[in-house]
N, C-alpha and C positions, 0 to 999 in steps of 0.2 A: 463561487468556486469554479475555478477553469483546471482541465486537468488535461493535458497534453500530450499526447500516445506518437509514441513509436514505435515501427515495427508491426500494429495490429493491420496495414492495410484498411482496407475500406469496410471492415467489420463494425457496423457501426451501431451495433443493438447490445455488442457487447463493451464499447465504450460508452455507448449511454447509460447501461446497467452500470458501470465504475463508476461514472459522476455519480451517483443516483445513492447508490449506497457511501461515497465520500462523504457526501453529504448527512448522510445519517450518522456516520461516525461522530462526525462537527457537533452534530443535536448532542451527541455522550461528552463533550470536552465544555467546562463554566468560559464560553469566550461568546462575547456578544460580536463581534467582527469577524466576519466571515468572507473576505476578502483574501482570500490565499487561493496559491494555484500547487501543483505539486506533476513530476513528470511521471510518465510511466513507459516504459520500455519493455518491449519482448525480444530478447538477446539468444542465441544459439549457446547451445550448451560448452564451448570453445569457453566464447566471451564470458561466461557465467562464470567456468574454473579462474580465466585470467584476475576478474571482480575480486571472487571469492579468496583466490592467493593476496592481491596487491591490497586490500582493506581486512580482511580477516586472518592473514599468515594459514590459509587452509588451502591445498592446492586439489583441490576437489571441486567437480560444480556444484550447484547447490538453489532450489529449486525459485527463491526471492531473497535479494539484500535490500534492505534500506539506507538510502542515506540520507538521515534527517539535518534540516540547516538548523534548526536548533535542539536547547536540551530541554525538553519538558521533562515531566515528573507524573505520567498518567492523563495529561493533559490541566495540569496545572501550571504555575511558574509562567505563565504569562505576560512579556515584561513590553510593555507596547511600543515603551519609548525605544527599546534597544530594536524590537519589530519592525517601529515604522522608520528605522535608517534602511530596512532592507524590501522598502516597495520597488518593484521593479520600474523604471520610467516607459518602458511601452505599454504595458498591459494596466498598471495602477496597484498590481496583484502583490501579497508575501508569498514567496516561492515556500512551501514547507519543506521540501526536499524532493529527494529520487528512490524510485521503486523500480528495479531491475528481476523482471521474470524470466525463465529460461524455459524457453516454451515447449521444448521435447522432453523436459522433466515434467511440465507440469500433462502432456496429453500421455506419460506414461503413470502418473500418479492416479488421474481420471479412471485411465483402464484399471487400474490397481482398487482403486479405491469404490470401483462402478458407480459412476458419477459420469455426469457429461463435462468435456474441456473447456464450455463455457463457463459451468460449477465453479471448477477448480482453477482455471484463468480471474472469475469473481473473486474466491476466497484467497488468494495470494494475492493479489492488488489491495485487498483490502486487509489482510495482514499487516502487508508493509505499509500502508496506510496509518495503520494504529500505531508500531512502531516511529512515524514519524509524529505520532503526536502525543508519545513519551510514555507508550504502552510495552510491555516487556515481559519476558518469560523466562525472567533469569530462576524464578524458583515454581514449583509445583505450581505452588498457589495463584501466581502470578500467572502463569502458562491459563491453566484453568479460567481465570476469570477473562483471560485475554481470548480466549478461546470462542467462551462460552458467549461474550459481548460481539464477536464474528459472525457466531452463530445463529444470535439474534438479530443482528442486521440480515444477514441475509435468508431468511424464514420471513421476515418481514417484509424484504423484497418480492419471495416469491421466488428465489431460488433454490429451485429445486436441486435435490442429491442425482437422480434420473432424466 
């Protein structure tokens, strides 16, 4: 798993922590190949509303979008052959898609939420994370488990709410 950050600067404890937990996520999806890479971006709250208008018809910012390259189902539907048309020829990697954070939402949500911004910069990367691997919150229940599966990855990393 290579995962490829914009925008974080040379913050590199909180980009190791995002690989770290990406990877835990991969342990929760039935895929024996673990050769994907996926981007992540920290955008200004401008570029977030731009995002969130031109993919969502919402002209509000809005705090992570995802854009997954494909469609899972929970991290099922794994279709390898249609997969491996899309390795990329520099890296050897499947791109899973784009994770776009907007990062003066997520150091006002921190304060909000009394949490530290590496917290809350973790659980939005890895939000959008599960979103690109066909996790979804279209209903309670869904929210909840998608939540809750967040939640255990990162208790298990060790990230802390403080």
């Amino acid at each position: 798993m290579k995962v490829y950050f914009q925008g974080f600067g040379c913050n590199w404890l909180i980009k190791r922590k995002i690989k770290k937990l990406f990877l835990s996520a991969l342990d929760e999806v039935p895929i024996e190949f673990k050769g994907f890479s996926a981007n992540v971006t920290l955008n200004s709250e401008e570029e977030m509303q731009s995002l969130n208008k031109q993919f969502k018809d919402k002209p509000v910012p809005t705090d992570v979008l995802s854009f997954p390259a494909f469609d899972f189902n929970k991290g099922n539907n794994f279709n390898y052959k249609e997969m491996a048309k899309e390795i990329d020829k520099d890296d050897g990697l499947i791109s899973l898609g784009d994770i776009a954070i907007c990062k003066k939402l997520a150091k006002e949500q921190a304060k909000t939420l009394n949490h530290s911004f590496k917290r809350e910069i973790c659980f939005l990367a890895l939000h959008g994370f599960l979103h690109l691997l066909g996790y979804e919150h279209s209903s309670k229940k869904k929210e909840t488990e998608m939540n809750f599966l967040a939640e255990s990855i990162l208790n298990s990393h060790k990230v802390k709410r403080n």
